[in-house]
C-alpha positions in Angstrom: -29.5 -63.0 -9.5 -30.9 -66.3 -8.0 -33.8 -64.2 -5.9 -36.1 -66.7 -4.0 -38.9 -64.3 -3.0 -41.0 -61.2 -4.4 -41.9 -58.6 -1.9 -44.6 -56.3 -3.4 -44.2 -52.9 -1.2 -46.9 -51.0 -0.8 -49.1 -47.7 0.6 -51.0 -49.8 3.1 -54.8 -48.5 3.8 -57.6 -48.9 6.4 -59.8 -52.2 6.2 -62.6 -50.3 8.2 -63.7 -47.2 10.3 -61.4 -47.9 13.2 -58.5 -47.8 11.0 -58.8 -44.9 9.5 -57.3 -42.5 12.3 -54.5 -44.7 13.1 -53.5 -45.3 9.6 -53.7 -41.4 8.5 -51.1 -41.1 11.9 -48.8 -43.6 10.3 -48.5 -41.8 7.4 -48.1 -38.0 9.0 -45.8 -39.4 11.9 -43.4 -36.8 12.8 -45.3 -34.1 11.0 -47.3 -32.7 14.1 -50.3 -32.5 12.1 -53.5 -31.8 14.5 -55.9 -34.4 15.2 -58.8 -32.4 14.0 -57.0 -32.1 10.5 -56.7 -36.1 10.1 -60.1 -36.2 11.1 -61.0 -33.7 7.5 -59.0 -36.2 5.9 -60.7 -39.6 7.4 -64.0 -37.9 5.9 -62.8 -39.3 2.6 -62.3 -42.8 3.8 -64.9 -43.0 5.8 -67.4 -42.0 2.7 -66.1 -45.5 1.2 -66.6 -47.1 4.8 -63.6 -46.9 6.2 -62.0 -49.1 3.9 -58.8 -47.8 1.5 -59.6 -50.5 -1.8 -55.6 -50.3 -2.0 -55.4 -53.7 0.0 -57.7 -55.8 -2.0 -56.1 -53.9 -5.7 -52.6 -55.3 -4.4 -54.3 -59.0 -3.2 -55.4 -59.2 -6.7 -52.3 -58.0 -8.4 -50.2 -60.9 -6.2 -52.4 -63.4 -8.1 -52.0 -62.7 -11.4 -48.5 -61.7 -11.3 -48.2 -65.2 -9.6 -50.6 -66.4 -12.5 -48.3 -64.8 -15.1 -44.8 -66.3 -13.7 -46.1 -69.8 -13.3 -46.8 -69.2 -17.0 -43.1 -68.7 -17.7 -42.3 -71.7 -15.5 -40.9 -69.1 -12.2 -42.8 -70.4 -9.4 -41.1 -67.4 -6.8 -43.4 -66.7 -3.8 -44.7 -63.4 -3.7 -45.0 -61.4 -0.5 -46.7 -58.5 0.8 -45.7 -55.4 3.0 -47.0 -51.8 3.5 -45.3 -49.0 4.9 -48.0 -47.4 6.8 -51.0 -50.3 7.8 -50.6 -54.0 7.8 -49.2 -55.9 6.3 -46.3 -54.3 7.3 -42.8 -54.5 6.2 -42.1 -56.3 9.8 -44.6 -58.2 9.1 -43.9 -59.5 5.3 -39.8 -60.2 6.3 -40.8 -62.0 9.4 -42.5 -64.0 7.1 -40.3 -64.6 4.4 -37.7 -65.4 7.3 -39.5 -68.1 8.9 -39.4 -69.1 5.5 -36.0 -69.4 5.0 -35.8 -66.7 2.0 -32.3 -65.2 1.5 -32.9 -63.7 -1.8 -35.7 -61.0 -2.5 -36.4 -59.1 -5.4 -39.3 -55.9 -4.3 -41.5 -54.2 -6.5 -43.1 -51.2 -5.8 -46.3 -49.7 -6.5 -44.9 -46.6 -7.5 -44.1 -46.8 -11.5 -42.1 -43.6 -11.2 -38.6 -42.2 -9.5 -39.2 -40.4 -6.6 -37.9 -39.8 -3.3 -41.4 -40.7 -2.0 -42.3 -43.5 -4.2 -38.7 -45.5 -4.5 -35.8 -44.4 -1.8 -38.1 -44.2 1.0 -39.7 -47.6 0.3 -36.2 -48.6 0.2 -35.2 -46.9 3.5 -38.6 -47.9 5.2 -37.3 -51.8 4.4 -33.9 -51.7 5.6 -35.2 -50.0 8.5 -37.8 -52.9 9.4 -34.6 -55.4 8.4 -32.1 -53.6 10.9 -35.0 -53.4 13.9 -35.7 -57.3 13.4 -31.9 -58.5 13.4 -32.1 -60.4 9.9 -28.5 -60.6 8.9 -28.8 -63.3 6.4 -31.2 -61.8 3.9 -30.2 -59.7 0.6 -33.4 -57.7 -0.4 -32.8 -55.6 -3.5 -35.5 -53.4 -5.0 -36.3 -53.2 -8.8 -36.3 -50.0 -10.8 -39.3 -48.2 -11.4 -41.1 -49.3 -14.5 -42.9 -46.3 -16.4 -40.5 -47.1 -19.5 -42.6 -50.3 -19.8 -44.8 -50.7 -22.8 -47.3 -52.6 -20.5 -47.9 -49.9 -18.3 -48.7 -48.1 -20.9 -51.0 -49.7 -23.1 -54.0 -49.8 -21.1 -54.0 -46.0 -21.0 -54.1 -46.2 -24.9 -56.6 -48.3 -25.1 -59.1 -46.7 -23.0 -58.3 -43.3 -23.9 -59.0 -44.1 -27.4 -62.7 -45.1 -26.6 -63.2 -42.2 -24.5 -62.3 -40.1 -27.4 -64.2 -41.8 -29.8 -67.3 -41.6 -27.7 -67.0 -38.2 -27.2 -66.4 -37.6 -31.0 -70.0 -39.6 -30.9 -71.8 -37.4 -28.7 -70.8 -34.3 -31.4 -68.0 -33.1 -28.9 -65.4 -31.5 -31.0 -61.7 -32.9 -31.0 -60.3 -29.5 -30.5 -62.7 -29.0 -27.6 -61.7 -32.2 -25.6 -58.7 -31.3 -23.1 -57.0 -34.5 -22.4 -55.6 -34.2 -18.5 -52.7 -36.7 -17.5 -52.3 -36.8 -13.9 -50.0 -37.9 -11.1 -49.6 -37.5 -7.1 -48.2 -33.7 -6.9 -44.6 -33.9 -4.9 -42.4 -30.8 -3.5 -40.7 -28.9 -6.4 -37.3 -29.6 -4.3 -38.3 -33.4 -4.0 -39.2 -33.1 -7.8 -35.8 -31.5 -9.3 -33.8 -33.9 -7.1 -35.6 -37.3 -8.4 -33.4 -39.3 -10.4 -29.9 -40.0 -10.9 -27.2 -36.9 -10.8 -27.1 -34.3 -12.0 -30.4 -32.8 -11.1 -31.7 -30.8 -13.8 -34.8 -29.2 -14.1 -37.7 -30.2 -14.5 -36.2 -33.8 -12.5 -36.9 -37.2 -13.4 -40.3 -37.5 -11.6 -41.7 -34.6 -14.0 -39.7 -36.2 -16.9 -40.5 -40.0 -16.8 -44.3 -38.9 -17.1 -44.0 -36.2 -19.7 -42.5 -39.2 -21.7 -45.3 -41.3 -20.8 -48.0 -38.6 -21.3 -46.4 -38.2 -24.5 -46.1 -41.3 -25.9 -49.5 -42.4 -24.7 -50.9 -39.2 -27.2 -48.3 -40.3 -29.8 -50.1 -44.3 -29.8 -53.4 -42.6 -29.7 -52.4 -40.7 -32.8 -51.1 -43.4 -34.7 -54.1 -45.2 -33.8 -56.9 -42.9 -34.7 -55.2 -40.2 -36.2 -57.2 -38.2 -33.1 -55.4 -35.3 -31.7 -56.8 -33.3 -28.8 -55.0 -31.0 -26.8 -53.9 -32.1 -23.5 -51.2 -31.7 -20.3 -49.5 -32.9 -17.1 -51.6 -31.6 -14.3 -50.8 -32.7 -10.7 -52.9 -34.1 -7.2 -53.3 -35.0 -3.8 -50.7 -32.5 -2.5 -50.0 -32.4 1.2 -47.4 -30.5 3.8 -47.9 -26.4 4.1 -50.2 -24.5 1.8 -46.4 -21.8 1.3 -44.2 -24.9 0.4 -43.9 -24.9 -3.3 -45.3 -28.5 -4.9 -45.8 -29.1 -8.9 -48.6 -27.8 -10.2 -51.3 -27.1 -11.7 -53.5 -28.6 -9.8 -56.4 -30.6 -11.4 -59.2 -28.5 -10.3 -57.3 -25.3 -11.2 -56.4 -26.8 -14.7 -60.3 -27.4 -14.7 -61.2 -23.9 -13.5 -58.6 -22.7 -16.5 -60.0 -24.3 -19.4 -63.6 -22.6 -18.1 -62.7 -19.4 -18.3 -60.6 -19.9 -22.0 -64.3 -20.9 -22.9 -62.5 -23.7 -25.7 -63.5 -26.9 -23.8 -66.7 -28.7 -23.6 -65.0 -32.1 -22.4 -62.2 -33.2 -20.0 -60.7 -37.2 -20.1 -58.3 -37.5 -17.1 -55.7 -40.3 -17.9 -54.6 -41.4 -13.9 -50.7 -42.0 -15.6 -49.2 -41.4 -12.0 -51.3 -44.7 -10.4 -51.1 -48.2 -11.1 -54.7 -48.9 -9.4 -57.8 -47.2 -8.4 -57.2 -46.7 -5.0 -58.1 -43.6 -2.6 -56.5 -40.7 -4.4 -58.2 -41.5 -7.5 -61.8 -42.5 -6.1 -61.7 -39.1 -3.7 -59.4 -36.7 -5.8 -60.5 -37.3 -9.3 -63.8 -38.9 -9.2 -65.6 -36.6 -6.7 -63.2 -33.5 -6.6 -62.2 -33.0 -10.2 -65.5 -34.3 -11.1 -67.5 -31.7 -9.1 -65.0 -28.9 -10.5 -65.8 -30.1 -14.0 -69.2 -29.9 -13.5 -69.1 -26.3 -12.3 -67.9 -25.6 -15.5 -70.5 -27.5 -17.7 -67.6 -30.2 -18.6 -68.3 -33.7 -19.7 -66.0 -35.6 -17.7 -64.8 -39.0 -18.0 -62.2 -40.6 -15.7 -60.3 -44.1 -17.5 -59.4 -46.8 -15.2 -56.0 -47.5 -13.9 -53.6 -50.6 -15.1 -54.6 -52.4 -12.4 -54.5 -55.9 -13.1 -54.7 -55.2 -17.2 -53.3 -58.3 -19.2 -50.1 -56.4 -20.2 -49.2 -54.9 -17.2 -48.7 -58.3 -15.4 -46.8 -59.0 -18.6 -44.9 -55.9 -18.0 -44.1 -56.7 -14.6 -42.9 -60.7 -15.0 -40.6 -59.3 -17.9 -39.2 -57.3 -14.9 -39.1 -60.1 -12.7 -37.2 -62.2 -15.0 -35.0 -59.8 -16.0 -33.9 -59.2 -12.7 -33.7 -62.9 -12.4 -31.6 -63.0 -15.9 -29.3 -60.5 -14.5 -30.9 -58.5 -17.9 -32.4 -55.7 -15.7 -28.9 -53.5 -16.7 -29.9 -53.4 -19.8 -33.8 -52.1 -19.1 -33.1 -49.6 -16.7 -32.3 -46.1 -17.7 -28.8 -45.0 -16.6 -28.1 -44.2 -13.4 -31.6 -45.3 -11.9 -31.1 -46.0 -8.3 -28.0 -45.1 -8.1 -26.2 -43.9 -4.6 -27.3 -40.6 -5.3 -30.4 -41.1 -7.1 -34.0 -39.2 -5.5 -32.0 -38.4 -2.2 -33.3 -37.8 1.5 -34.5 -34.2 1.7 -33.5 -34.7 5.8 -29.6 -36.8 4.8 -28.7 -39.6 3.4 -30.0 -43.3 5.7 -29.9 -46.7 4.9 -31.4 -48.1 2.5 -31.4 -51.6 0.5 -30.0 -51.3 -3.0 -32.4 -50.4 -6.0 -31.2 -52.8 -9.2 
């Protein structure tokens, strides 16, 4: 495909205080959640001043993705658009319409399939395309990108000097419980994530037991280090009696306390690509309080963010697109028609490739 344009879609956050109300509305529009509940919420932000360090994480990313491309000789422009603060979507294709773009390629930040974290950014786009009147734009959406090595790799690395500094300070292999986590999504949302047919456990829940498990499987080969560990879940939202995948961190915590086998806890973020809000707020003062209630060391490892082989994994997906080669990455049936539907009916969205 001869793309002219990256669009990296995005969460959006708050750049300061008095956009931390506004923005939490954006994102629970149509959910009639009370004003004193957003304001429990803006608490987290507003320990961090206000300020989400989503926005400045995805400024970064721009440039050495752009540094990484203009290595291979693929000089594309790369734009920016949020779905819930600015820049917004509007805002990014007004842009790249002024500039004359016709072809764009969008990458999410959201490594896994999910209605929340693919189809919807999807929808959100060709819902700011259709309000704006552009008729002579083609915006396609790569598939998400969890199967990359390059995503992975970081997670190795670091995890592998946690260990080994643990194993320093006389901690016991057996007695360090390694916790891969990701954003926690309705069980309905979760079975129905990926291509047909839906089978339990979904594709969200598979794509990062493969992750998770490969990750362990490096480490192994690595060290020959093997300490116990799961998928644990975060961040859940919506009505404490609507079923969402669990365990929760802090419950997976509280567990290991009362089994009495666990003097250490690494939590390996798999389910982010930066450190943004969820994992400054839910996993390095949440989980980390729960841990020390129960007398854990705890040690959070970073994020991809902009780690060397993560850009490397995302230009590979840029060019393959480019290459027409992205058929032969992406798993079957990956944003497909039916693939991580609605929960509320099927809208329009721009294609997934």
């Amino acid at each position: 495909m001869n793309y002219d344009a990256i669009l990296l879609a995005s969460f959006g956050g708050p750049e300061g205080p008095d956009d931390v109300i506004p923005f939490l509305e954006n994102v629970t529009a149509g959910r009639n959640i009370p004003r004193e509940r957003l304001e429990v919420v803006g608490q987290h932000y507003f320990r961090f001043g206000g300020i989400s360090p989503i926005n400045q994480q995805n400024i970064a990313l721009i440039d050495e993705l752009r540094h990484e491309l203009r290595n291979r000789e693929v000089s594309l422009p790369i734009y920016w658009g949020n779905r819930n603060w600015k820049p917004y979507f509007s805002d990014a294709l007004t842009d790249m319409q002024a500039d004359e773009r016709k072809n764009v390629l969008v990458i999410s930040t959201s490594a896994y399939s999910s209605y929340s974290g693919c189809r919807q950014y999807r929808e959100n786009i060709a819902a700011a395309q259709a309000d704006l009147g552009i008729t002579d734009m083609s915006i396609s959406m790569a598939h998400p990108y969890s199967n990359r090595l390059g995503f992975r790799t970081r997670s190795v690395e670091v995890l592998l000097d946690s260990l080994q500094y643990l194993l320093s300070e006389k901690h016991m292999i057996d007695a360090i419980q390694v916790l891969f986590t990701t954003h926690s999504i309705p069980t309905d949302s979760a079975l129905t994530s990926g291509p047909e047919p839906h089978e339990a456990p979904g594709e969200y829940v598979r794509q990062h037991v493969e992750v998770m498990n490969d990750v362990m499987k490096m480490v192994g080969i690595s060290s020959v280090l093997h300490p116990p560990f799961q998928l644990v879940f975060q961040s859940r939202s919506g009505r404490p009696s609507d079923p969402w995948l669990e365990p929760d961190i802090n419950d997976a915590i509280r567990q290991l306390a009362v089994e009495g086998k666990t003097t250490a806890v690494v939590v390996v973020p798999i389910g982010f690509i930066s450190d943004h809000m969820e994992v400054l707020w839910d996993l390095d003062t949440e989980a980390m309080a729960t841990a020390e209630e129960a007398n854990f060391v705890y040690i959070r490892v970073p994020t991809p963010g902009i780690d060397e082989d993560f850009m490397v994994a995302l230009a590979d997906l840029v060019e393959d697109a480019l290459h027409d080669g992205i058929t032969r990455t992406k798993p079957a049936g990956l944003c497909s028609g039916t693939c991580c539907p609605n929960p509320r009916g099927p809208i329009p969205a721009i294609p997934g490739v």
